[in-house]
C-alpha positions in Angstrom: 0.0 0.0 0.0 0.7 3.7 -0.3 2.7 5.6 2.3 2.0 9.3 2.1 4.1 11.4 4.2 2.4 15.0 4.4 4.1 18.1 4.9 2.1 19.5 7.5 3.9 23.1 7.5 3.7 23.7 4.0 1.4 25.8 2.0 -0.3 23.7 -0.9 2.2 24.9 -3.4 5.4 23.7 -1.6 3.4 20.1 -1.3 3.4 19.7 -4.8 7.3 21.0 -5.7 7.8 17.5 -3.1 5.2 15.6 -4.1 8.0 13.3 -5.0 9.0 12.1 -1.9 5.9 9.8 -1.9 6.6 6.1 -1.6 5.3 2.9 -2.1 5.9 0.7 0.8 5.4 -3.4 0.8 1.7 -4.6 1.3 2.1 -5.6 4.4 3.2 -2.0 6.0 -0.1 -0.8 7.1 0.1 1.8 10.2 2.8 4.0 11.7 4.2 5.9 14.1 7.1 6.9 16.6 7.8 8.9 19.3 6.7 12.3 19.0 7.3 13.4 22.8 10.1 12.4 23.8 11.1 13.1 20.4 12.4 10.2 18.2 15.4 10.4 16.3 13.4 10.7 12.6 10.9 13.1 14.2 13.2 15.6 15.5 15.4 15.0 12.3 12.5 15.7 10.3 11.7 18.8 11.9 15.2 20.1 12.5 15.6 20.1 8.8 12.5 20.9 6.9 12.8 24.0 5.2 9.7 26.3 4.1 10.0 25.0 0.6 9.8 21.5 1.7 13.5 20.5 1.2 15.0 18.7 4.1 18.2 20.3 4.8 19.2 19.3 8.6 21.6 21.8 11.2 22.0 19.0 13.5 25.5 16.9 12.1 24.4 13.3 13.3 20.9 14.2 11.1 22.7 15.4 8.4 25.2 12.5 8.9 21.8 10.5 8.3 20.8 12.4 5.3 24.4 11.8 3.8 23.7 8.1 4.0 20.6 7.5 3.2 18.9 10.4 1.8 15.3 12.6 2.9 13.5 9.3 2.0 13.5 8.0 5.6 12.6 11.7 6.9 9.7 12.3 4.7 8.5 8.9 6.2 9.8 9.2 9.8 6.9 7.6 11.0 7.5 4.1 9.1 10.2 2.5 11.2 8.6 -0.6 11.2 8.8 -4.6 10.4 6.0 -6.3 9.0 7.1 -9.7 10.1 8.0 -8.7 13.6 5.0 -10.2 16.1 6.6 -8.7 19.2 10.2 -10.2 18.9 13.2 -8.4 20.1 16.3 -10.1 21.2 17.5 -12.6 18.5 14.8 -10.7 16.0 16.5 -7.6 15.5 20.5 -7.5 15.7 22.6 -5.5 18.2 23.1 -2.0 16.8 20.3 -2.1 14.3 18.3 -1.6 17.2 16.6 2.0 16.4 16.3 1.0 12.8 14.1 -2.1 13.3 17.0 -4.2 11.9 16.8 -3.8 7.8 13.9 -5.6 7.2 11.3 -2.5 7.0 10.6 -0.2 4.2 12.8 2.3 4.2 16.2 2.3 5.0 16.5 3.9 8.2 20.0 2.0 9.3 21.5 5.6 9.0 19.7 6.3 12.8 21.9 3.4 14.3 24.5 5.2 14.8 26.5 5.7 17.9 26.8 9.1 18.2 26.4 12.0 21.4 25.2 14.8 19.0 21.8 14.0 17.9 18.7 16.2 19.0 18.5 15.7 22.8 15.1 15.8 25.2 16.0 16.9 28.7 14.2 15.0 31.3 13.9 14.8 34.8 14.9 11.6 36.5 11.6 10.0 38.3 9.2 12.4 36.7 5.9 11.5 35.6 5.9 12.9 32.0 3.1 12.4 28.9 4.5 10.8 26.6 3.2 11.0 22.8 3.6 8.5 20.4 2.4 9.3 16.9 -0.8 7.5 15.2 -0.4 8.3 11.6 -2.7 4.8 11.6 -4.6 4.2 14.0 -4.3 -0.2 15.3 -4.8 -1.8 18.8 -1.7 -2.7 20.5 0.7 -2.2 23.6 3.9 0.0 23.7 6.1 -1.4 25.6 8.7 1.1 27.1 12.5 0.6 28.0 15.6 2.4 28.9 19.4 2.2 29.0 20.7 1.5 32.4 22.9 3.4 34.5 26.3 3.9 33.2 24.9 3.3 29.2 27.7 5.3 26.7 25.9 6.2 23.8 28.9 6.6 22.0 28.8 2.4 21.4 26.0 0.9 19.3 22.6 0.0 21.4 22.2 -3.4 22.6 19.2 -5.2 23.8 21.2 -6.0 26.9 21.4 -2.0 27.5 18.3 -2.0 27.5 15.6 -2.3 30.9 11.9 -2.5 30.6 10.0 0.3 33.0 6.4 0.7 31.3 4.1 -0.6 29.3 0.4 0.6 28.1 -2.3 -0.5 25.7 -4.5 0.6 23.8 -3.9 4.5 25.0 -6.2 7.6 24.0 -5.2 9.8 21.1 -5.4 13.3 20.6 -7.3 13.0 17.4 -7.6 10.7 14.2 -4.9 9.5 11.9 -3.0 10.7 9.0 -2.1 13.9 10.8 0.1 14.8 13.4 -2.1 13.4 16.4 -0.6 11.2 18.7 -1.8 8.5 21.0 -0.6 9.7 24.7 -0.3 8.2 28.2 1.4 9.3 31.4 3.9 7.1 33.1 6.6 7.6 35.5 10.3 8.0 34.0 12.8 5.5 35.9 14.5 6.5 39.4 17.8 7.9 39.8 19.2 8.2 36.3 21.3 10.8 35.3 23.4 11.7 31.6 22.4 11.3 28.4 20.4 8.0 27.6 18.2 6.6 25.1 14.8 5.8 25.6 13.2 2.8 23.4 9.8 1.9 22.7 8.5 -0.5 20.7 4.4 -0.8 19.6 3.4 -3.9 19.3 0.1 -4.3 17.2 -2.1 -7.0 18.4 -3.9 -6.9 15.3 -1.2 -8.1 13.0 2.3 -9.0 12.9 3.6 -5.8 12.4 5.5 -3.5 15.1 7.4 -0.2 15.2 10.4 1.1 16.7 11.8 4.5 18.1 15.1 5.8 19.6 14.8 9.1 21.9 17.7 10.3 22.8 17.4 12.1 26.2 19.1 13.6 28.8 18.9 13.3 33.2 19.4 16.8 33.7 16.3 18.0 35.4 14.6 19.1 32.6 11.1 19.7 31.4 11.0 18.3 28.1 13.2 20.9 26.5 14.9 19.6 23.1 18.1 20.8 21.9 20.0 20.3 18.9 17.2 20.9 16.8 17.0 23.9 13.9 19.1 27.0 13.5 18.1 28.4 17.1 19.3 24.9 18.6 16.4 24.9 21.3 12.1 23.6 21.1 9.6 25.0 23.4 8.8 21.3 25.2 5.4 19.9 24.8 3.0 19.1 28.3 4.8 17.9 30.7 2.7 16.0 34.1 2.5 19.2 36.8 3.9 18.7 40.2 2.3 16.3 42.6 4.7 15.8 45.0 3.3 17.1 48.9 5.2 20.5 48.6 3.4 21.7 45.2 0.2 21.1 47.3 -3.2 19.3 46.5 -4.5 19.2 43.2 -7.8 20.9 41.9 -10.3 18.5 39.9 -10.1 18.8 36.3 -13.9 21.2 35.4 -15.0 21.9 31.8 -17.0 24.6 30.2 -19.4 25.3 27.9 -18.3 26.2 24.1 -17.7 30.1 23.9 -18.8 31.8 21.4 -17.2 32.5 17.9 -18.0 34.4 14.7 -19.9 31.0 13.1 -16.7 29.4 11.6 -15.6 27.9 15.0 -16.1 27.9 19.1 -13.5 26.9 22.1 -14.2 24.7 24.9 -12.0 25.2 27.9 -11.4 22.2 29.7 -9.0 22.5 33.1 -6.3 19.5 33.5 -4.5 19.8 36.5 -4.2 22.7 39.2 -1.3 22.8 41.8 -0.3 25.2 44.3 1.8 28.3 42.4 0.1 26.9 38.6 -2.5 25.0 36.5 -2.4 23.3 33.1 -5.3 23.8 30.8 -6.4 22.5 27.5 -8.8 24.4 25.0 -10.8 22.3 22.0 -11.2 24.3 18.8 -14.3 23.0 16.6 -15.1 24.2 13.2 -18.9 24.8 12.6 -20.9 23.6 10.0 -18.6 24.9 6.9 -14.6 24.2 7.0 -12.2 26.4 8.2 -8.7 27.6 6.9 -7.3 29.1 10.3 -8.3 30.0 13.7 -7.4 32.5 16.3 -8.7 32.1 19.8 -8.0 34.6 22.8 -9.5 34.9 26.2 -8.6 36.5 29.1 -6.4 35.1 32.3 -7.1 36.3 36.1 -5.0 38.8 37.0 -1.9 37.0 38.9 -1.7 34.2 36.4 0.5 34.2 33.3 0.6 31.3 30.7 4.2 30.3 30.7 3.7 27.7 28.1 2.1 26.3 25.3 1.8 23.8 22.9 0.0 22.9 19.4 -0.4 26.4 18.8 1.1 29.9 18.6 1.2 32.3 21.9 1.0 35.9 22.4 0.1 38.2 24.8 -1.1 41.5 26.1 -1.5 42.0 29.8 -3.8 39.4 30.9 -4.9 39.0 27.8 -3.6 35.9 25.9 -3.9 34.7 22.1 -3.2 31.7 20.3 -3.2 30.8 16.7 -3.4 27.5 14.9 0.4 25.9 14.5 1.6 25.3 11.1 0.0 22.3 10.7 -3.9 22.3 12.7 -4.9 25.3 10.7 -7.2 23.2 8.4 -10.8 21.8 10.1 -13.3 20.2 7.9 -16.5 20.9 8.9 -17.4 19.6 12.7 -13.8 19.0 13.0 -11.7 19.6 16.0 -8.4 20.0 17.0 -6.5 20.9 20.6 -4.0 22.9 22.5 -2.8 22.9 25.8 -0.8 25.6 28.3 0.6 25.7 31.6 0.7 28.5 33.6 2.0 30.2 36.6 0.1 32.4 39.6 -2.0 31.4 42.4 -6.0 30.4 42.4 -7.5 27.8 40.1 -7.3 27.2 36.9 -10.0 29.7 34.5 -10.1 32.0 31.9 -12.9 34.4 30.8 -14.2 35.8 27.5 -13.0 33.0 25.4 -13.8 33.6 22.1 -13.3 31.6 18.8 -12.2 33.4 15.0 -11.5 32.6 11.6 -10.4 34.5 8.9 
């Protein structure tokens, strides 16, 4: 079948100067997806060098080392590190040091991100966090993704191992954030391993339990006690981190129950719901739902207005700005589009004390 790889940032006119880089995979490839948060090597190599005009042209060396050897191919199709004939196998399955690729089995020829190297796009993490992690459903199939990481003393400058490697997670059948052939993501929280520190890599592998067929990511990541920051990525160097779980331990203070509220109101193209997450002594995580009415829309803007004392410190899936208390946020590059009915989300923390709200939330589309 058909893998498309879409070009999410790109206006119509730069899809078709790459409309090239469409593949055909073997019959048997039939879903896809890696790590999105923490980032896997192909994602973050794919965004660190897509250029406006849909050229792939990395800054980081190791994904441009990548690109040397095996050309954009793989990167237009980072989500297709997979093996058709892999029925939840691992050790004995998929050689020592092809590890990240899937072995050489798959599609594409993604051997290129095997390689031993400290200088590829880094996620800072901190050890024993409860993070979400997001894992990209570009198709959308039942299965478990089953989660390891390197143990203590790991160099990544030698080729991954399975015996590196420690199992500390595993999850099935998660939630997504929306439907496939996008960039949606299936997410789930769990709790990163205890007393780790340096750089590491972080392996998961889905396991469909509707086929033989499983998939296969490499996230590099550092112990430093980050918050999901990710370096080594585009000219600048540094990414904005997506949500990261908010503090829970007994000094943050108790929690506030996640409300919702009712759609606000918008110019007849589209309306926001504002649901609240998680509140915590000193800041609050919140997550708004954009809906397009009963015609599509091309863009969206939505602003509302914070309590005075609280400032949105963060944001993700969309653009922030702000004046005073009074905060904006545009569609990203690539959740502008909404068919009719359709929805998309973003999500903020912010700092300041009381709950979690916002007022006059309003919905616009050019």
């Amino acid at each position: 079948m058909k893998i498309l790889r879409r070009l999410t940032v790109l206006s119509a006119a730069a899809l078709l100067t790459t409309a090239l880089a469409v593949v055909i995979a073997p019959a048997g490839a039939q879903a896809h997806g890696v790590a999105m948060f923490p980032g896997s090597r192909t994602w973050l190599c794919y965004k660190d060098g897509l250029r406006e005009n849909g050229q792939i042209i990395p800054f980081n060396p190791a994904c441009a080392a990548a690109v040397a050897q095996s050309g954009t191919t793989p990167l237009y199709n980072w989500f297709a590190v997979l093996r058709s004939d892999a029925g939840g196998r691992t050790t004995g399955f998929i050689p020592d040091g092809q590890i990240c690729s899937g072995g050489t089995g798959g599609p594409f020829d993604f051997t290129a991100y095997n390689a031993a190297r400290t200088d590829w796009p880094v996620t800072h993490l901190t050890s024993g966090a409860n993070i979400q992690f997001q894992y990209s459903n570009w198709a959308a199939h039942p299965g478990a993704f089953n989660l390891y990481i390197t143990r203590d003393g790991f160099n990544p400058a030698n080729p991954l191992a399975w015996s590196d490697l420690v199992p500390f997670a595993s999850v099935t059948n998660p939630p997504a954030s929306g439907g496939p052939g996008a960039l949606n993501y299936y997410f789930w929280n769990a709790q990163l391993p205890a007393g780790k520190t340096g750089r590491h890599i972080l392996y998961i592998q889905w396991v469909r339990s509707d086929s033989q067929e499983n998939f296969f990511s490499c996230s590099d990541v550092v112990f430093d006690g980050g918050n999901g920051e990710v370096t080594g990525i585009g000219s600048g160097g540094t990414q904005t981190p997506p949500p990261t779980q908010p503090p829970t331990s007994p000094s943050s203070g108790p929690t506030q129950p996640p409300v919702t509220t009712t759609p606000a109101p918008g110019n007849g193209a589209c309306t926001a719901t504002y649901r609240s997450v998680n509140a915590w002594n000193g800041g609050f995580q919140g997550e708004i739902t954009v809906k397009a009415g009963t015609t599509a829309v091309n863009g969206w803007t939505v602003s509302w207005v914070n309590p005075v004392g609280q400032t949105i410190t963060q944001v993700w899936n969309g653009t922030h700005s702000s004046v005073s208390t009074n905060s904006t946020v545009r569609n990203a590059t690539w959740n502008g589009s909404l068919a009719a009915n359709g929805t998309t989300t973003f999500g903020f923390i912010g700092s300041g004390s009381g709950t979690s709200s916002v007022t006059g939330l309003a919905c616009s589309s050019p």
